[in-house]
N, C-alpha and C positions, 0 to 999 in steps of 0.2 A: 032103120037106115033109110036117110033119103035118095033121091035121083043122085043126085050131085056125089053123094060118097062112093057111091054104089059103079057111077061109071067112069070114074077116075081118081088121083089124089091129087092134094096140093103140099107144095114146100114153098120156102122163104129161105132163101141162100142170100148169106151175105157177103159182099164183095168189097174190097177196099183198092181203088184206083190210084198205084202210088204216084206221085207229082212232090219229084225231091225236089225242084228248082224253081216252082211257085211260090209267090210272094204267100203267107199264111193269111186266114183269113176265117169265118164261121165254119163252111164248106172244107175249106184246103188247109184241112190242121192234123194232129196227131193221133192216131187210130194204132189197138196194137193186133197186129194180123197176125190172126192162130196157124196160118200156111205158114208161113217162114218165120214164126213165133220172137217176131221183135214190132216194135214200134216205129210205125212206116209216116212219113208226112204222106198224103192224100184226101182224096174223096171214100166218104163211105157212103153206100148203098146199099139198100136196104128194097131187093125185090120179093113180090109174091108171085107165086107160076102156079097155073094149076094145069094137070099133066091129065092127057084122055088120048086113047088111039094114038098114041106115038107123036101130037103136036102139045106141045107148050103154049099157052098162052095168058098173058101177063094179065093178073089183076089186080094188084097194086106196087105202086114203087114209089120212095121216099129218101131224100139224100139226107143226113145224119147231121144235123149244125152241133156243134160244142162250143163252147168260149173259148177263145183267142187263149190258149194259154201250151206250154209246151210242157211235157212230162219232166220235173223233176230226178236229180238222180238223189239217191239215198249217200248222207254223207257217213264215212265210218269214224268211229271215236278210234283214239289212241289205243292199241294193242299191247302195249305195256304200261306197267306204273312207275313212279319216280320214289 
């Protein structure tokens, strides 16, 4: 085990920044956030922290581009026959 394990841990939490009334865009598009388990327009963020003695301190972070495109809804076929 190295230094580094040894005298703290790291996480990567991800966060999604909702932004309903932003024009869409690479950044400001469709994400589906597992907290309120639906598909939110915003920013997704994507931090790494690595946690020692009770401070945080960030060592990497990365915003999430997708393509321009919006989720789909599934269409249902007819539920009876003729």
């Amino acid at each position: 085990m190295n230094d580094l394990a040894a005298s703290g841990g790291e996480s990567d939490p991800e966060e999604i920044q909702e932004k309903a009334w932003t024009d869409e865009n690479e950044l400001m598009c469709w994400h589906y956030d597992h907290v309120s388990g639906r598909n939110v327009r915003g920013i997704n963020l994507l931090n790494a922290l690595y946690h020692a003695n009770g401070t945080s301190i960030p060592v990497a972070f990365e915003l999430v581009k997708k393509p321009n495109e919006r989720p789909r809804r599934k269409r249902r076929g007819r539920s009876f026959a003729f």
